[in-house]
C-alpha positions as CSV (number, residue, x, y, z in Angstrom):
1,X,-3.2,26.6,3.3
2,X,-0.7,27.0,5.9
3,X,1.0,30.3,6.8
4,X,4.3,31.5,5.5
5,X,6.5,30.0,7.8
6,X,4.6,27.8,9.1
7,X,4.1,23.6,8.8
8,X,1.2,22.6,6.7
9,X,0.4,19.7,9.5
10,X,-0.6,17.5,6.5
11,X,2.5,17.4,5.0
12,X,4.7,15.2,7.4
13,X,5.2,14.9,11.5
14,X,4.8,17.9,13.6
15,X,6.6,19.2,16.9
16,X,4.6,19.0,20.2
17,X,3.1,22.3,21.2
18,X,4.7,23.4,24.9
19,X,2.9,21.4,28.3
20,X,0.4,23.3,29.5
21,X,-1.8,24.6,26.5
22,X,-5.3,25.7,27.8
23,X,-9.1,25.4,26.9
24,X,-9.1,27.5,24.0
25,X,-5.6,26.4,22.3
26,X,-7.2,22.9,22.2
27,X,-10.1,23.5,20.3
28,X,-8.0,25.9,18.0
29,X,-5.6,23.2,17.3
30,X,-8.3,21.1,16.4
31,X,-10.3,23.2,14.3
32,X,-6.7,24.0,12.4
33,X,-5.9,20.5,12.1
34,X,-8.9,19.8,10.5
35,X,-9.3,23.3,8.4
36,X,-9.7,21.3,4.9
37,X,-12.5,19.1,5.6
38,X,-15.8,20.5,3.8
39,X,-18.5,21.9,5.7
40,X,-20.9,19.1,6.5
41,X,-18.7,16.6,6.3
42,X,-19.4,13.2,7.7
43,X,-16.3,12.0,9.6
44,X,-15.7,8.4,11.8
45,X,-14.3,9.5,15.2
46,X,-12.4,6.2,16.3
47,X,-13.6,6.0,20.4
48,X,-12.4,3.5,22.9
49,X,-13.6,5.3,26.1
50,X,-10.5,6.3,27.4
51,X,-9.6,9.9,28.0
52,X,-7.3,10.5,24.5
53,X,-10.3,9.3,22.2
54,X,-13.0,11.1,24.3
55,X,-11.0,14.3,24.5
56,X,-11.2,14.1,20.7
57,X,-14.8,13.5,20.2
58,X,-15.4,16.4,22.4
59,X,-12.8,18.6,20.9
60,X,-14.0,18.0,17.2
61,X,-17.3,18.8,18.4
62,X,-16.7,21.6,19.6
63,X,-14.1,23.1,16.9
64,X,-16.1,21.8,14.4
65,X,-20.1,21.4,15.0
66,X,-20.8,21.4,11.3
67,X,-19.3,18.0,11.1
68,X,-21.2,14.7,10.7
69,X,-19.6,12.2,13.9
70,X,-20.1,8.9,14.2
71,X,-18.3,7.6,16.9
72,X,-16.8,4.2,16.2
73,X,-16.0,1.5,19.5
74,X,-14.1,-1.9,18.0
75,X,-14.4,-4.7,20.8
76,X,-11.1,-6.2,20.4
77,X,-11.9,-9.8,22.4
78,X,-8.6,-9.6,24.0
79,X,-9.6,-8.6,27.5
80,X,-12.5,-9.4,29.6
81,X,-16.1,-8.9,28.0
82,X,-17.6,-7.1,30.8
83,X,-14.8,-4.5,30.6
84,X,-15.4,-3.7,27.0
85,X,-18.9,-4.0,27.2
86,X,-18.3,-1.1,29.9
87,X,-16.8,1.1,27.5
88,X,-18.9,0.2,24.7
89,X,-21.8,1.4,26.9
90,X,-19.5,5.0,28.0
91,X,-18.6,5.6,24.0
92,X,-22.8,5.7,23.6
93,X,-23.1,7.7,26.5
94,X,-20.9,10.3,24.8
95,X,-22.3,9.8,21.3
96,X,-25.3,11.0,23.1
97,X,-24.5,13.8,24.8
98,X,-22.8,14.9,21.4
99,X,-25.5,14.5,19.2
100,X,-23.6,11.9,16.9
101,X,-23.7,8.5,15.7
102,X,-22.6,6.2,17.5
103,X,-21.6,2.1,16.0
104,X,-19.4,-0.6,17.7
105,X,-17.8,-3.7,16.0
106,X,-16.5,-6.7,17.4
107,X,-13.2,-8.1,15.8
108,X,-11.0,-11.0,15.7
109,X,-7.3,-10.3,16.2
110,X,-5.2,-13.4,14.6
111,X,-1.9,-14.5,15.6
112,X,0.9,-12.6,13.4
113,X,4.4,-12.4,13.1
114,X,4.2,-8.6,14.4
115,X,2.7,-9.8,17.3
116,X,-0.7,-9.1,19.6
117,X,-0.7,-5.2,19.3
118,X,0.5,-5.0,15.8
119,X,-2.7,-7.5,15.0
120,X,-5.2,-5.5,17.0
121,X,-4.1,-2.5,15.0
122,X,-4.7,-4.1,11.5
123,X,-7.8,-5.4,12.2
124,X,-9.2,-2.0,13.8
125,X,-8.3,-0.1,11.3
126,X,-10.2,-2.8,8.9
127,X,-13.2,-2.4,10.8
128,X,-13.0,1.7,10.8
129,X,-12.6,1.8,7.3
130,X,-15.6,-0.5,6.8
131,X,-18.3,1.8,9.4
132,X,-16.3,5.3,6.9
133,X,-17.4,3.6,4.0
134,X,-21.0,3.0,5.3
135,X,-21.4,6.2,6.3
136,X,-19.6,7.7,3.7
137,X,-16.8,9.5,5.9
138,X,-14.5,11.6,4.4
139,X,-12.2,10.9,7.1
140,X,-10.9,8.5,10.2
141,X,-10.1,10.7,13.3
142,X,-7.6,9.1,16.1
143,X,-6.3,10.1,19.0
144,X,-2.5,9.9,19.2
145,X,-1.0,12.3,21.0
146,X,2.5,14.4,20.9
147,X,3.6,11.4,24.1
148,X,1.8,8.8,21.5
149,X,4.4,10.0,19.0
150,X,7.4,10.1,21.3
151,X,6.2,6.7,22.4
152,X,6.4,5.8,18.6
153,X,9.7,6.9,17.7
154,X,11.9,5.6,20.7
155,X,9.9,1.8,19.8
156,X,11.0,2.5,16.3
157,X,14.3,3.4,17.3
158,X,14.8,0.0,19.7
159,X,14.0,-2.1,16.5
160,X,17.1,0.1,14.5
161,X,14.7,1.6,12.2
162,X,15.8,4.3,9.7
163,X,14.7,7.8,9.3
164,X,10.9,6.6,8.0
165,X,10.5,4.9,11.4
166,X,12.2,8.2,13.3
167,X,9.7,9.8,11.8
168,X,7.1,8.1,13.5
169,X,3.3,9.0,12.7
170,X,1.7,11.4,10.2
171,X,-0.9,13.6,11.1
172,X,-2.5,12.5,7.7
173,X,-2.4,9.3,5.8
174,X,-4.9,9.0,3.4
175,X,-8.9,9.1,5.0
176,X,-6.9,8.7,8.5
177,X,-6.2,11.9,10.4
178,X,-4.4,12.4,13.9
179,X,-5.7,16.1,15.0
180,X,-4.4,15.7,18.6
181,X,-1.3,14.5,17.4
182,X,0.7,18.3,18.8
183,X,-1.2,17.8,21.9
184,X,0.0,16.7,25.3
185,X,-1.5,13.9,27.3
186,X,-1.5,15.4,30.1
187,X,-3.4,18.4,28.8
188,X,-5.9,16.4,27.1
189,X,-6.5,14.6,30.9
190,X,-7.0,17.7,32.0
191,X,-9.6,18.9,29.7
192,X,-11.9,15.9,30.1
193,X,-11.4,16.0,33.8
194,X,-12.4,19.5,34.1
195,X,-15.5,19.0,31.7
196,X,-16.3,16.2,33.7
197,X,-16.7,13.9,31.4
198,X,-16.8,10.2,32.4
199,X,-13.8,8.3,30.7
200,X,-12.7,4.2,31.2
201,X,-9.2,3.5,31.7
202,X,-7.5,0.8,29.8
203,X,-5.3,-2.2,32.5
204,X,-3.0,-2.8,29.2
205,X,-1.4,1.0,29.5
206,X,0.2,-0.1,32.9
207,X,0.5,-3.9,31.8
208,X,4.5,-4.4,31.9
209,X,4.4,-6.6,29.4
210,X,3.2,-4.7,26.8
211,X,6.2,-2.7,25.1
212,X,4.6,0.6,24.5
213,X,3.4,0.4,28.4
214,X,7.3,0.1,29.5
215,X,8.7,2.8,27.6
216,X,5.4,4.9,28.4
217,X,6.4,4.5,32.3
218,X,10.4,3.8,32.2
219,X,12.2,4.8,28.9
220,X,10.3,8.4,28.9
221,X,10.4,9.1,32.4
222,X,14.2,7.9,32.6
223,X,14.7,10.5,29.5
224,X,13.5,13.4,31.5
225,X,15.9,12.6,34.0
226,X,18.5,13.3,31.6
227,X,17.2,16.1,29.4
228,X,13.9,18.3,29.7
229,X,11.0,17.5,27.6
230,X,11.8,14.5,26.2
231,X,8.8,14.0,24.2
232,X,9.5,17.6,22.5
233,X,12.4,16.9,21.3
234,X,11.5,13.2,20.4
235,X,8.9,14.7,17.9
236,X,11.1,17.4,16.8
237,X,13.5,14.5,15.7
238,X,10.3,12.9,13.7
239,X,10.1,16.0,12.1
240,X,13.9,16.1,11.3
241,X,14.1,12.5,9.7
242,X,11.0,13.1,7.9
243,X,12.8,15.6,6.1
244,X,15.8,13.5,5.7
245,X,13.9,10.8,4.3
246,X,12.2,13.2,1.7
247,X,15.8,14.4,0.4
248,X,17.0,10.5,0.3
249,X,13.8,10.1,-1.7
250,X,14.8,12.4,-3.6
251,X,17.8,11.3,-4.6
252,X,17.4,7.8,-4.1
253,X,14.2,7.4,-7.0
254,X,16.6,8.2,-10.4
255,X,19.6,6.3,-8.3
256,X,17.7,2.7,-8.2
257,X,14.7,2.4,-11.1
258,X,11.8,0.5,-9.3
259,X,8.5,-1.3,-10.9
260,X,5.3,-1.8,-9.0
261,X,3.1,-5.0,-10.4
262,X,0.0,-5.4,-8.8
263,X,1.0,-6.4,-5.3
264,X,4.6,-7.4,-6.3
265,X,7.5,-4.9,-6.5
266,X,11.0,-4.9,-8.4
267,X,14.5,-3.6,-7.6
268,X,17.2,-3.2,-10.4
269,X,20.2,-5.4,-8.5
270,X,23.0,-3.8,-11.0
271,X,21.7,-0.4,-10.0
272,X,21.2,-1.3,-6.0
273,X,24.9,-2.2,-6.0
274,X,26.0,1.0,-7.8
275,X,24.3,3.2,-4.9
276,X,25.1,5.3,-2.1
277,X,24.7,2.4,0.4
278,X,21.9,5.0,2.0
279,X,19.9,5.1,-1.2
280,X,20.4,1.3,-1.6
281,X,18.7,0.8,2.4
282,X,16.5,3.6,1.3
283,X,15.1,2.2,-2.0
284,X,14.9,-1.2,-0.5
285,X,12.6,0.4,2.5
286,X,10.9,1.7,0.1
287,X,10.5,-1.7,-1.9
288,X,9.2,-3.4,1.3
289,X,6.9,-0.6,2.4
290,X,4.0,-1.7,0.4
291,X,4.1,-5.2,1.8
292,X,4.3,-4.1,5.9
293,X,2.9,-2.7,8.8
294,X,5.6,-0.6,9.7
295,X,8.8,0.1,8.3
296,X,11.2,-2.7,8.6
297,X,14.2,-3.0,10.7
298,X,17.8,-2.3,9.0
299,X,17.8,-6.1,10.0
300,X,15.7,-6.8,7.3
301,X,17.4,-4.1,5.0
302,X,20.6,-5.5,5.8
303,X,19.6,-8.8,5.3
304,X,18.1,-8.1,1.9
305,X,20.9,-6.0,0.4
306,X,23.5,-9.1,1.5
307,X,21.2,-11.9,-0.3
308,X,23.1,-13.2,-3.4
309,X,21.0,-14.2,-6.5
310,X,19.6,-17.6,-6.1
311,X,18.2,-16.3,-3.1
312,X,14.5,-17.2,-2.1
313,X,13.3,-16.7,1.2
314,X,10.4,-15.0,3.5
315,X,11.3,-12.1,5.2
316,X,9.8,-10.6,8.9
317,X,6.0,-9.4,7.9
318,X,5.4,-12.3,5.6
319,X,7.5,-10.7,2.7
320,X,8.8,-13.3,0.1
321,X,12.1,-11.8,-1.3
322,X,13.7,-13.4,-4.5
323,X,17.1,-12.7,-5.8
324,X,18.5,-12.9,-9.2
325,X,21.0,-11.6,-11.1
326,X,19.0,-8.5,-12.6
327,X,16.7,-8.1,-9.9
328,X,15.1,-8.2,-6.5
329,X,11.5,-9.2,-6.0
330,X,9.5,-8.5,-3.1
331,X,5.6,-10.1,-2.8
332,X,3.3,-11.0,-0.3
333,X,3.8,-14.6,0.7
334,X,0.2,-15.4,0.7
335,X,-0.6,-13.5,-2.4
336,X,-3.1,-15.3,-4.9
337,X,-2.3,-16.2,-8.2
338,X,-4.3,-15.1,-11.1
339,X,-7.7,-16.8,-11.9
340,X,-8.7,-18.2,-15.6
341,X,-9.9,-14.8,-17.6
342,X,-11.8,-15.1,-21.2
343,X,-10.0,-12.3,-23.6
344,X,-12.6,-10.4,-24.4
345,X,-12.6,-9.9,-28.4
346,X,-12.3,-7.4,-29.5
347,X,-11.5,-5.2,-25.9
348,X,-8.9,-5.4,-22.8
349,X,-8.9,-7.4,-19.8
350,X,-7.7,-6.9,-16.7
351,X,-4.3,-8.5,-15.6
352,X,-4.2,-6.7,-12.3
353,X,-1.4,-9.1,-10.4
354,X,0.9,-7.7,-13.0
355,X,-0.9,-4.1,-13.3
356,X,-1.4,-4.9,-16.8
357,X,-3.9,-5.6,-19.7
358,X,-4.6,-7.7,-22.7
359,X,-5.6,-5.8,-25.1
360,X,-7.4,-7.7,-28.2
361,X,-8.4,-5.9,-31.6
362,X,-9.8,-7.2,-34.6
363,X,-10.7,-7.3,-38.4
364,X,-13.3,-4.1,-38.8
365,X,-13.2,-3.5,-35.1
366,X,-9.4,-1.0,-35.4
367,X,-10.7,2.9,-35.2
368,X,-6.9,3.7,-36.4
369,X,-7.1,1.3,-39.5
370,X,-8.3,1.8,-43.2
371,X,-8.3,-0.4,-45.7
372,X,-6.2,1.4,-48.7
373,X,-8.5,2.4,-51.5
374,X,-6.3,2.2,-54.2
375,X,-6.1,-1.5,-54.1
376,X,-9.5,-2.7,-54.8
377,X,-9.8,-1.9,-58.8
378,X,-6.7,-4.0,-59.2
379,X,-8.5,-6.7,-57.6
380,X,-6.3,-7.2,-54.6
381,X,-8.3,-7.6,-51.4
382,X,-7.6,-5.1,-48.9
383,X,-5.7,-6.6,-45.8
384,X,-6.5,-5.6,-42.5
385,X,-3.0,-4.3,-41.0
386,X,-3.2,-3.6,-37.4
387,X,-2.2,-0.8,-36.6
388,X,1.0,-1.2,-33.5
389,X,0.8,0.0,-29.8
390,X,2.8,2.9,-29.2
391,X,5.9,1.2,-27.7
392,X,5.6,3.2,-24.1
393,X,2.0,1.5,-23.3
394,X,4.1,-2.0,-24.3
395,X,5.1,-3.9,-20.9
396,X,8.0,-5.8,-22.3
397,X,9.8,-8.0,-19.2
398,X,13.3,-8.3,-18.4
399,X,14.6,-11.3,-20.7
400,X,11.8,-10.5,-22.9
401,X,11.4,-9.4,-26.9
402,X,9.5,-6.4,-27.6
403,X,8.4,-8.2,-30.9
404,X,6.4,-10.8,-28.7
405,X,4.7,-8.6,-26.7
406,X,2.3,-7.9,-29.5
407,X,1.3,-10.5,-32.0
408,X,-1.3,-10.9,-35.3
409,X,-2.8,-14.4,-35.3
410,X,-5.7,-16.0,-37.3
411,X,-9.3,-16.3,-36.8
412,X,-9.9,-18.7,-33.4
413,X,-12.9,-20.5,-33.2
414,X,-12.4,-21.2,-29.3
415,X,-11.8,-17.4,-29.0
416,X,-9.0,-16.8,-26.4
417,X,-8.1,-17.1,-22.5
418,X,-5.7,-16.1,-20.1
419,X,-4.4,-18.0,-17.2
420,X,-0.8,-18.6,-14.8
421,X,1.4,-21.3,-16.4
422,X,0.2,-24.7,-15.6
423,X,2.7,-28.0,-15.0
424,X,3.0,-29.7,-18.8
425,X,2.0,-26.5,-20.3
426,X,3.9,-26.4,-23.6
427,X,4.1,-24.3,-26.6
428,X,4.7,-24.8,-30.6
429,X,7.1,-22.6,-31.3
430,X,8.8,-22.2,-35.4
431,X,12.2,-23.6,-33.3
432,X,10.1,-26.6,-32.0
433,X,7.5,-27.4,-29.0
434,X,9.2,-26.6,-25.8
435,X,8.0,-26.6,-22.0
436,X,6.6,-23.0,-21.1
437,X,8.5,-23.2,-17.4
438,X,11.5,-23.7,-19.5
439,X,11.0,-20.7,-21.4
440,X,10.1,-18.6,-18.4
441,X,13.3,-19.6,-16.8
442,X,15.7,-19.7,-19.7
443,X,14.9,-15.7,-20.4
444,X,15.9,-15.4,-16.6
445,X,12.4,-14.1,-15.7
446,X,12.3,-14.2,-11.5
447,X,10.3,-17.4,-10.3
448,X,7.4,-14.7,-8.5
449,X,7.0,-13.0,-11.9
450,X,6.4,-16.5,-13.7
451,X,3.9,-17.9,-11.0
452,X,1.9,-14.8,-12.2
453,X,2.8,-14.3,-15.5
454,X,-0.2,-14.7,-18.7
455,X,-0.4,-17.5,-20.4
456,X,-2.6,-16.8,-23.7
457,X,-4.7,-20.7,-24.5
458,X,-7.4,-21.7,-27.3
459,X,-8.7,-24.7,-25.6
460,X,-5.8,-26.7,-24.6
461,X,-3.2,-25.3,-26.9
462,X,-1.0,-22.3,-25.7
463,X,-1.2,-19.7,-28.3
464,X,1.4,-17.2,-27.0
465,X,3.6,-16.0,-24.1
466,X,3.6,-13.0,-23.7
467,X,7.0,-11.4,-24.2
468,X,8.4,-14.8,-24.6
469,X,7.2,-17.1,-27.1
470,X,4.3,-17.1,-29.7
471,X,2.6,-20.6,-31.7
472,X,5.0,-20.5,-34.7
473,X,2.5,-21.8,-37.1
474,X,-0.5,-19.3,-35.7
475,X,1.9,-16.4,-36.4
476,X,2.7,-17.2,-39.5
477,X,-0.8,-17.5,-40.4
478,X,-1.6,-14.1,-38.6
479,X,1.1,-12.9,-40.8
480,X,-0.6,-14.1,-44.2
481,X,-4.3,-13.0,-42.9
482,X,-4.2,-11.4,-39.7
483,X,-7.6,-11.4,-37.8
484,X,-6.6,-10.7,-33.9
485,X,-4.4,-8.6,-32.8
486,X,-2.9,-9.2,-29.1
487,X,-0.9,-6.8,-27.0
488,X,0.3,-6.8,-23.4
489,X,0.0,-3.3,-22.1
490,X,1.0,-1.6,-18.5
491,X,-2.1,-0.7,-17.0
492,X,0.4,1.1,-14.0
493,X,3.3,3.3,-14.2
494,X,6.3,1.0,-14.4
495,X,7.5,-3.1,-15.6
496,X,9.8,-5.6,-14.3
C-alpha cells in the first residue's frame, strides 16, 4: 500500500524523480515499484540490449533476487540481421551473468495504418505475452523511462490528443509493468556504465526519420531552452490529465449510457447530443478505446460527434463507425461474424460477438417448475409452464419487444441452431412471411448489430428472431403445449 500522501505508482502516471538519483535510489525505486509481486514470482523482463532494458534486468535483479527472470529479446526484421543477431547474443550474455532465463522471438511487423513503429509495438507485445504465458509470468517488465514518458506525451500532444493521451503511459496496465518509468535516462546510462555492463545501441534512436527520434533530439532539447526540466514537468502534466480524465469519467459515465457487445460498442446519440461537449469527446474516446492502439486524435472525435445518422464509414485504426438516429456503433472493421452454433437442449450457448447467451429449457428439465398437484384427480394433465427470466438478465435491443426475447415453442425434431442472418432468410410470422433483413431494418436495429445478430433455424426454417420476430404458428403451438423454452440473455454488463 502506498504511504499517506503518497502516489500508489499503480494507480495512474507518476512525476519523474529529480536528475541525478544514485546507486541505491535506483534499486529502491525498483524494489517499490514492484512491492506487490509475490515472493517467487516468475516475471518476463522485455530485453533489447540497449542500456534502458539492461539497466532493468539488472536493477530487478538486484531489488528483487527472489524473482523468477526470463529475459525476453523479439527480433523485429526491420533492421539488418547481423545487428540483431548482435544483440540477441548480448541479451544471453546478461541472462547469464544474472542467473535467468533467457528466450528470443522473431516477428513479423505488417504494414498498418499506425504506421512502422506502432506495428512493431503490437506485435512485440504479442510475442511477450505468448513467452509470460509459457512461463507462467505474473508480469511483463519494460523499460520506459521518466524521458520515455515526456517523449510520449509531447507525440501525443502533436496528434491533438485529449487528457488520456496527456497522460501518456501507466506504470501498470494489466500483466505489463513500467518500474523505471520515474527514472531518468541519463541516470540509468550511468548506472550500467559504471557496472560495466556491455550494452548495444539502437541506429533508429538517432534516425531523423523516426518521430520519437526528432522530438528525443529537437522538441526536448529546444524545451529546455525555454524552461528547466522539461521532462519533469511534462510527466507532472501526465499526472495532472490523468486526474482530469478520471473526474470527466466520472461525470461523463451516468451523462452518456454505453453498451459493450463482444467486440462492438454502442453510444446513445440522443444522450451524446444532450452532453457537456467534454463528456460527449470523452465518452466517444472512451467508445473507441477498445478498438485502438492509442487514444485517437480529437480529429477522429471531432469527426465522429459531427457524423449525421446514415452515416457508415471507417475511421483511423480500422474502426467502422455507424450512425443512426438512436445510436452510434463502433466495431472492428475486420471483425468476424458469428459461426453456425447447435442450441444445446436443454442448456446455454455462447453468443459471444454480442456478449450474450441462448439459453434453452425444457419439459422436466426446469429446477424452478412444478407441476400443480391439485390437477391430476380431476383428470387434467399437468402443463409444463416455464417459469420466465428475471427481466434484468433479458438483452432486449433497441427497436426490439421484450415479449420476443423469450419464447415457448413445440417439440422440434431437428432440435435448434443459431447463426447471422443469411440473404433469402425469411420468417412465418401470425402477420405473414416477411424477409428477416427487413425486419432487422424496419425495427431500426444498426446494420453492425444485424450482421451479428442470432438467427434461431430448425433445418431450413427460421424459428425465431430474437427480440424481433417469432414463427407465428410454432408459438402458438408452444402456447397450447409448450416443450422449449428460449431466451436471449446478457452474458456482459450492458445491451444495445
Amino acid at each position: 500500500m502506498a504511504r499517506a500522501g503518497e502516489r500508489d505508482v499503480r494507480d495512474g502516471p507518476v512525476a519523474a524523480l529529480p536528475a541525478g538519483q544514485p546507486r541505491p535510489s535506483l534499486v529502491a525505486e525498483v524494489a517499490h515499484a514492484l512491492r506487490h509481486l509475490d515472493e517467487g514470482a516468475a516475471v518476463v523482463v522485455a530485453c533489447s540490449g540497449g542500456p534502458d532494458s539492461t539497466a532493468l534486468a539488472f536493477l530487478v535483479a538486484e531489488a528483487r533476487d527472489d524473482l523468477r527472470l526470463t529475459l525476453v529479446h523479439v527480433a523485429h526484421g526491420l533492421r539488418d540481421a547481423e545487428v540483431e543477431d548482435a544483440e540477441r547474443r548480448l541479451v544471453f550474455q546478461h541472462g547469464a551473468w544474472l542467473g535467468a532465463g533467457c528466450r528470443s522471438e522473431a516477428v513479423q511487423v505488417p504494414a498498418g495504418a499506425g504506421g512502422p513503429e506502432a506495428a512493431a509495438r503490437t506485435v512485440r507485445y504479442a510475442a511477450l505475452h505468448a513467452v509470460a504465458d509459457t512461463v507462467g509470468a505474473v508480469a511483463i517488465l519494460l523499460g520506459h523511462t521518466a524521458d520515455d514518458q515526456a517523449e510520449t506525451v509531447l507525440l501525443r500532444a502533436a496528434r491533438g490528443t485529449g487528457n488520456d493521451g496527456l497522460a501518456g503511459m501507466r506504470p501498470s496496465q494489466a500483466r505489463l509493468l513500467r518500474p523505471l518509468l520515474r527514472l531518468r535516462r541519463a541516470d540509468l546510462h550511468g548506472f550500467v556504465a559504471g557496472e560495466g555492463i556491455p550494452t548495444a545501441h539502437d541506429a533508429s534512436n538517432d534516425d531523423p526519420a523516426v518521430r520519437r527520434s526528432v522530438v528525443r533530439h529537437r522538441v526536448l532539447p529546444a524545451l529546455g531552452d525555454v524552461a528547466p526540466d522539461p521532462v519533469g514537468a511534462l510527466t507532472r502534466l501526465a499526472v495532472l490529465a490523468h486526474d482530469d480524465a478520471d473526474a470527466l469519467d466520472a461525470a461523463a459515465r451516468p451523462a452518456v449510457p454505453m453498451a459493450t457487445l463482444g467486440r462492438v460498442t454502442v453510444l446513445q446519440r440522443p444522450a451524446l447530443r444532450r452532453a457537456h461537449p467534454a463528456l460527449a469527446r470523452r465518452r466517444v474516446r472512451d467508445a473507441l478505446a477498445p478498438h485502438l492502439e492509442q487514444p485517437p486524435s480529437s480529429d477522429t472525435v471531432a469527426r465522429v460527434l459531427a457524423a449525421e445518422p446514415g452515416t457508415r464509414c471507417t475511421l483511423p485504426g480500422a474502426v467502422q463507425l455507424e450512425v443512426t438516429r438512436a445510436v452510434l456503433v463502433f466495431a472492428p472493421v475486420d471483425a468476424p461474424l458469428p459461426p453456425p452454433r447447435r442450441l444445446e437442449l436443454p442448456g446455454s450457448t455462447p453468443w459471444p460477438e454480442l456478449d450474450a447467451a441462448i439459453e434453452v429449457r425444457t419439459a422436466g428439465s426446469d429446477p424452478d417448475h412444478r407441476a400443480h398437484e391439485d390437477q391430476l384427480p380431476l383428470g387434467i394433465p399437468a402443463v409444463w409452464s416455464p417459469v420466465p427470466v428475471p427481466s434484468d438478465r433479458l438483452l432486449v435491443p433497441t427497436g426490439g419487444r421484450r415479449d420476443r426475447v423469450q419464447i415457448a415453442l413445440p417439440d422440434l425434431v431437428d432440435g435448434l441452431q443459431a447463426r447471422p442472418p443469411q440473404p433469402g432468410d425469411r420468417i412465418r410470422t401470425i402477420a405473414g412471411t416477411r424477409r428477416v433483413a427487413a425486419v432487422l431494418r424496419d425495427a431500426h436495429l444498426p446494420r453492425t448489430l444485424r450482421d451479428r445478430w442470432p438467427v434461431v433455424v430448425t433445418g431450413e426454417r427460421v424459428v425465431w428472431l430474437p427480440g424481433f420476430a417469432v414463427d407465428g404458428a410454432l408459438a402458438a403451438d408452444g402456447r397450447r403445449d409448450p416443450r422449449i423454452a428460449l431466451a436471449l440473455v446478457r452474458d456482459g454488463p450492458a445491451g444495445p
